[in-house]
N, C-alpha and C positions, 0 to 999 in steps of 0.2 A: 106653800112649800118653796121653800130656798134650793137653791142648784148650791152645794159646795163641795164638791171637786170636780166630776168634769159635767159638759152639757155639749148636748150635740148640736150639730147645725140647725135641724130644724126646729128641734126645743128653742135655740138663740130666735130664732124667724118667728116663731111663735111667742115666744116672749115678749119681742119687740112691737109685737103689734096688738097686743093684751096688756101691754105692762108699764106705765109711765115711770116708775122709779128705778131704772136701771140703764147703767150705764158700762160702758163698753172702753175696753183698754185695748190699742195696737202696742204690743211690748217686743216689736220686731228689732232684731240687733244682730251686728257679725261683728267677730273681734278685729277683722280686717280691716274694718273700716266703719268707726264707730258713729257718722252722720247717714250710713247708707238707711238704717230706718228710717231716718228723719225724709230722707227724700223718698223711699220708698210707699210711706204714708201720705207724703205730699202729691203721688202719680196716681193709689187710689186705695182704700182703706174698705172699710165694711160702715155703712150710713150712721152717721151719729158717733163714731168712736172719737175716742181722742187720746191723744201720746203719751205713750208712758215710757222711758227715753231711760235703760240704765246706765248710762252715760249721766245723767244730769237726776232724775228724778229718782233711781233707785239705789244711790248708791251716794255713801258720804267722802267725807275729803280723807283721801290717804296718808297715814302718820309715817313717816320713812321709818322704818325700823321697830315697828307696834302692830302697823295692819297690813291683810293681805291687798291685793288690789283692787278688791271689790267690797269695802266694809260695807253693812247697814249704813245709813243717816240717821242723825239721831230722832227719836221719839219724834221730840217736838217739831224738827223741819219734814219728816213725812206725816205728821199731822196736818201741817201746813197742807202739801202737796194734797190729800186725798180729800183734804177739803177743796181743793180750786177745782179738781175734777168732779164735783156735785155728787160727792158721796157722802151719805146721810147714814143714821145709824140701821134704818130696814133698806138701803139699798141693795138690789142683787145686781155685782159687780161679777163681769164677764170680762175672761183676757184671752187674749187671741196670741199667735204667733206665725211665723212665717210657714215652716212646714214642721215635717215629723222631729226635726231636731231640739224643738221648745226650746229654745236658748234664755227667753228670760221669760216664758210667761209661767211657768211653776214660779221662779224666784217671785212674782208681784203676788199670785198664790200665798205664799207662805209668809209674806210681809204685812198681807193686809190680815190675816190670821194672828200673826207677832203682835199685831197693833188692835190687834180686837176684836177684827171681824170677819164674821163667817161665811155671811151670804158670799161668797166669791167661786167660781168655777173655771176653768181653762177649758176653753174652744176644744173636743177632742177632733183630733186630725187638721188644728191649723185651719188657715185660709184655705189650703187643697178643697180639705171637707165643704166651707163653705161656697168657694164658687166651682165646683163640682157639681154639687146639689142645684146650683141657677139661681143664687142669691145674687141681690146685687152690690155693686162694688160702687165706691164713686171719687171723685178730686176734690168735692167740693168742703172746705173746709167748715168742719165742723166748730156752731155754734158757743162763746163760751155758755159754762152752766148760770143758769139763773143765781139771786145771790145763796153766796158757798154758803154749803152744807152745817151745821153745827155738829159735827160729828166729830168726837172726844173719845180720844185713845183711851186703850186701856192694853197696857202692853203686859205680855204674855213672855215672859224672861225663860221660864223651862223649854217654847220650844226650839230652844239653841243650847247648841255645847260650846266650852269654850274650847283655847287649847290646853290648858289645866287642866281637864276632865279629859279631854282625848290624848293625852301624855298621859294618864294614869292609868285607863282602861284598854288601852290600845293593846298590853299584851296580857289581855285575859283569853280564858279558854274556854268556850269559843269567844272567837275577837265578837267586839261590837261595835270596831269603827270599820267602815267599809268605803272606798274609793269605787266613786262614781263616773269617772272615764273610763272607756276600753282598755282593753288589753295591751293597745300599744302605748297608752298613755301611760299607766300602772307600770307598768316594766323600762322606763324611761325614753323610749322611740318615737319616733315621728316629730311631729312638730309641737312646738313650747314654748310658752311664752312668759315663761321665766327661767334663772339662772340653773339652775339645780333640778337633775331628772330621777324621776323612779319613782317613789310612794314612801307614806309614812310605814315606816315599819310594824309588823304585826296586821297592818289594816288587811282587811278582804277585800278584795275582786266586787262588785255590784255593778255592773256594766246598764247606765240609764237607757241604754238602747234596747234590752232587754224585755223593758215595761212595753213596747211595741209592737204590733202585730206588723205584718207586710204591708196593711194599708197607709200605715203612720198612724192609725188609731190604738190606744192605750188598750192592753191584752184585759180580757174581762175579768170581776173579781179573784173568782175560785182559781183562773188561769196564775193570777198574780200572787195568791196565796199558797201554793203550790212553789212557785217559784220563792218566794220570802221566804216559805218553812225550810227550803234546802237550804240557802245562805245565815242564817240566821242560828239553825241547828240547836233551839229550844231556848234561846235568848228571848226573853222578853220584846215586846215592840216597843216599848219606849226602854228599852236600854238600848238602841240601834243607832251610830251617828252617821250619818253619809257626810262624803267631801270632795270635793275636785277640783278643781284649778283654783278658780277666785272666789266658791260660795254661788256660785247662777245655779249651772243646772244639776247640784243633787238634788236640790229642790225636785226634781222631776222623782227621785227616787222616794221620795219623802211625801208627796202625792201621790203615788203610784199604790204604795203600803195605806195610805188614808183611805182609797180608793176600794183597794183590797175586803175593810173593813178591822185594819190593823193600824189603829190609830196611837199618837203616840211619837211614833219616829222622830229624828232632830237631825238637824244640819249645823255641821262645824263652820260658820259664816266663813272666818278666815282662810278656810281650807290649804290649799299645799301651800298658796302664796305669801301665806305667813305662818307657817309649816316652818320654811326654809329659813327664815328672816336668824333664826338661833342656828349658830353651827351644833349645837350640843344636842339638837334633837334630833333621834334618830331618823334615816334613811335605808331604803333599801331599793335595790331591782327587781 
């Protein structure tokens, strides 16, 4: 049995110690300060992980004026990458993150999905969950993998929308693209980290904090299904696009529905950041 969507702490504890073919991603990141994962993994990690950095590993080179800040990399360079981390085609691939706000562990979710594979699950409730529970944590720098994986993409193009598709569906009734920031982000407020504030016009409201209970643990199916059938309002699940800043964490919203049992859903990669890049497409507050 494969974990793919989430796995708890002790399922991961249990895993590790029954299971030779799997391997473990720290996909810890703040937009503040894009080396603080790097060092934060270097102070102490979960035994055996190794870095998955979107800074450098999860994201390709920005086109001025084509992509948002956070494109995909293509095929073949995260083929590369998921081979050096000793991923094989039955590995079960575990991602972790710092706390309840998953900033890039959905995004590595949904990539290694894009690229083919399933076995993948995100840590629910973060590093909290695990050294809460009395796992152990360590500095010591993890092992490279024996030689790389032969593991051979097979990319999976429907489960993204473009901005062509999210420009033409955008003002159907009910909408199907939904923004995946808060409330203050959606209505242009607070802090931004690009030129231009508000939301794509027509989108919805899907607020990825939502998907969370008080613990930082992901709300349980039925919980989640309930919640999707309100926003969604008889939309199919794969006609649904989530987006937000750069394309990281709708990802969480797009797990969250997989989770649910409502598989399906897509993320507009480029989201607002190449949203904006055309003055001709609309905006709103």
């Amino acid at each position: 049995m494969s974990f793919q969507t989430l796995i708890t702490a002790s399922e991961l504890d249990h895993l590790c110690r029954t299971e030779t073919d799997v391997v473990i991603l720290d996909a810890r990141f703040h937009l503040d300060d894009e080396d603080w994962g790097d060092r934060a993994f270097a102070e102490s990690h979960i035994p055996g992980a190794q870095r998955a950095s979107l800074a450098t590993d999860l994201s390709g080179p920005i086109i001025e004026g084509v992509t948002g800040r956070r494109p995909f990399p293509a095929s073949a360079d995260f083929e590369r990458t998921v081979r050096s981390w000793g991923i094989g085609p039955s590995t079960q691939v575990v991602v972790y993150d710092a706390d309840r706000g998953l900033m890039a562990a959905s995004r590595v979710w949904l990539m290694m999905r894009w690229i083919g594979h399933d076995a993948v699950a995100v840590l629910d409730g973060g590093l909290p969950a695990w050294e809460g529970s009395g796992y152990p944590m360590t500095a010591e720098a993890t092992s490279p993998p024996a030689p790389e994986q032969t593991f051979v993409a097979s990319v999976r193009p429907h489960l993204l929308a473009g901005v062509d598709e999210v420009d033409r569906v955008r003002v159907d009734t009910p909408t199907r693209v939904f923004d995946s920031r808060g409330p203050e982000g959606y209505h242009g407020q607070g802090k931004y980290y690009d030129p231009v504030r508000g939301h794509i016009k027509g989108a919805g409201l899907a607020d990825r904090a939502e998907t969370l209970d008080d613990d930082g643990t992901f709300k349980g199916p039925e919980d989640l299904r309930v919640h999707y059938d309100a926003l969604r309002n008889g939309q199919d699940a794969d006609d649904i696009i989530f987006y937000c800043g750069s394309g990281v964490t709708a990802a969480q919203n797009v797990l969250a529905m997989e989770h649910a049992g409502l598989p399906g859903a897509r993320m507009y990669v480029g989201s607002w950041s190449e949203w904006i890049i055309d003055p001709d497409r609309e905006v709103e507050l």
